[in-house]
C-alpha positions in Angstrom: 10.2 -14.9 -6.5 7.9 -17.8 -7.6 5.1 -19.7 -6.6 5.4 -23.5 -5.7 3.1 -24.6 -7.9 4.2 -27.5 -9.9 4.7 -24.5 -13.2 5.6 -21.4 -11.1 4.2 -18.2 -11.5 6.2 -14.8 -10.9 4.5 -13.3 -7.6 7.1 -10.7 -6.7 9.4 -9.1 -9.3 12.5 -6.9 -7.9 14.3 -4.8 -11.3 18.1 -3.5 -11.2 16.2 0.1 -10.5 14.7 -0.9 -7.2 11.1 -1.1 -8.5 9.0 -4.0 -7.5 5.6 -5.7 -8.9 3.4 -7.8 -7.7 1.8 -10.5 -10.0 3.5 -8.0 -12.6 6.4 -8.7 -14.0 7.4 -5.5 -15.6 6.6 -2.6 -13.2 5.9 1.1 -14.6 9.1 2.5 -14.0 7.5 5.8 -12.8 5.9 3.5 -10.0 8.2 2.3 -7.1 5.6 -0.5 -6.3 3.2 -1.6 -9.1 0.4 -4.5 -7.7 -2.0 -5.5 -10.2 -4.8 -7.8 -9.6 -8.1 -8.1 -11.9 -10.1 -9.4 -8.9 -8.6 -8.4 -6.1 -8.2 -4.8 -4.1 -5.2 -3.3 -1.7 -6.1 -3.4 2.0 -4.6 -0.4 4.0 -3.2 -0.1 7.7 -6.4 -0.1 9.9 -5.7 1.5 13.4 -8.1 2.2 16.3 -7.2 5.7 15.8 -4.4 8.0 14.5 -3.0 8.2 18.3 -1.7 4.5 18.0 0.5 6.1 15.6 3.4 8.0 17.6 5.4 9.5 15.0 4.1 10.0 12.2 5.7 10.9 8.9 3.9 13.3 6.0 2.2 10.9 3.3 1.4 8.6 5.7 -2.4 6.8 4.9 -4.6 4.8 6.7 -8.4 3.7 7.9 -9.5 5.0 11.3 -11.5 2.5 12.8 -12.8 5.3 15.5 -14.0 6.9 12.7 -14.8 4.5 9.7 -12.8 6.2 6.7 -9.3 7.2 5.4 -7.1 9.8 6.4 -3.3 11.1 5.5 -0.7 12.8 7.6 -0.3 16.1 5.8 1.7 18.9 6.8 2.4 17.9 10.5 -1.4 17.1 11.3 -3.8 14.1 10.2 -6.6 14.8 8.1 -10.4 14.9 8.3 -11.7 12.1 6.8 -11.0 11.6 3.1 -14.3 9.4 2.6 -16.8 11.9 3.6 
């Protein structure tokens, strides 16, 4: 997938093996998503609190605005804060 700019630039890139990139045209192929950005950072799922989420799934992360940091489902439960 390109850009429209008048010379387009590769944005998304999709390989025969299912990986994807983002601004990277050539993925790790130990990664299943590779993004890659000098100047920019990922922005995680932020919820009002893990109850919004009603099933969750292990390896599951997010930011818990309640709370003001990161956390991962793990073993059937959410954890205590990863931040602190």
């Amino acid at each position: 997938m390109n850009n429209s700019a008048t010379t387009p630039v590769e944005l998304i890139t999709a390989l025969n093996n299912g990986d994807i990139g983002i601004n990277n045209n050539a993925p790790e192929t130990s990664a299943l998503l590779e993004l890659k950005s000098s100047n920019q950072a990922i922005l995680l799922t932020r919820v009002a609190n893990t109850s919004v989420i009603t099933t969750p799934v292990n390896g599951m992360i997010l930011y818990d605005k309640s709370v003001n940091c990161f956390k991962s489902y793990e073993n059937n439960a959410w954890s205590p804060c990863l931040s602190k």
